[in-house]
C-alpha positions, -999 to 999 in steps of 0.1 A, spaced: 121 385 -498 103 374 -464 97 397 -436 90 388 -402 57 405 -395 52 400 -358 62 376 -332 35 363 -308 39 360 -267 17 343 -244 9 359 -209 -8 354 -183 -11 389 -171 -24 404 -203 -28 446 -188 1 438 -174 18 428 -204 5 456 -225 18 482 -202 52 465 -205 59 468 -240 42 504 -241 69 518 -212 96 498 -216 95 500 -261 68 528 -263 52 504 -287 18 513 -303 -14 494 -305 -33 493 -333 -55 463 -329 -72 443 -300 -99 416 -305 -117 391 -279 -125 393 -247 -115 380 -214 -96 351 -208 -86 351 -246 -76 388 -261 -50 393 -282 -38 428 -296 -9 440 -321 19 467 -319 30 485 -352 64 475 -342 57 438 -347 45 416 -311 14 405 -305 1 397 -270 -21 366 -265 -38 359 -235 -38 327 -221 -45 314 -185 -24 290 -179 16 290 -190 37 258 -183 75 285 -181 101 262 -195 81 241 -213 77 247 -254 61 280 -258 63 279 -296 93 301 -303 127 306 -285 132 342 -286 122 379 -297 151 406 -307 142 442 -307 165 465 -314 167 493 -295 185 528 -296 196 527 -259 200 492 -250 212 499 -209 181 522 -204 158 497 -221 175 470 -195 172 490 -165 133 502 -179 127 465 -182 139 453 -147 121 480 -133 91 461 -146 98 428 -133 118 410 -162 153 391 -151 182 400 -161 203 375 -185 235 393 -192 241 427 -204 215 424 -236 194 390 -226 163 387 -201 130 369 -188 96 385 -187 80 373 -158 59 347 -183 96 329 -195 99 347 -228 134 354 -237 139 386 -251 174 397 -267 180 437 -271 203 447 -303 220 484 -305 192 500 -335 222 518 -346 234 480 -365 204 469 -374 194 462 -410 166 450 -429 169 412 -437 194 406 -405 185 377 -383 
């Protein structure tokens, strides 16, 4: 059976991104490698952040979306705008870099769902 493992995002703001996904998901680092413009690091709970100067939003970034599930998905929403990220709908938004990010309730997710 395959497992995702991690999905990758690009940003611009690297710090900036960091601190997102460690307030908004209290994700936990375990690894970061390089230096300045190109580090990259790894949460437990599977994203990676690479930096990368320059972004062309809308253009192909390499992936179309990343679901997390979460256990309070209107918290995590209104922790997430409060950092920046547009809104979609009610479980969809934008970080500020263009990545699409797509919050499931934890309480339905199981291992192998896509």
């Amino acid at each position: 059976m395959a497992k995702i493992d991690h999905a990758a995002i690009r940003c611009r703001n690297y710090e900036g991104a960091k601190r997102f996904f460690e307030y908004v998901f209290e994700m936990n680092m375990w690894r970061e490698i390089g230096e300045k413009p190109e580090r990259k690091c790894w949460y437990r709970e599977g994203i990676q952040l690479c930096e990368q100067e320059e972004i062309r939003i809308g253009e192909d970034n390499g992936y179309d979306h990343i679901s997390i599930a979460v256990e309070d998905i209107p918290g995590t929403m209104a922790k997430a705008e409060e950092y920046g990220a547009k809104r979609i709908n009610d479980h969809w938004f934008f970080l500020q870099d263009g990545a699409r990010i797509e919050l499931k309730p934890l309480s339905e997710w199981k291992l192998g769902d896509c």
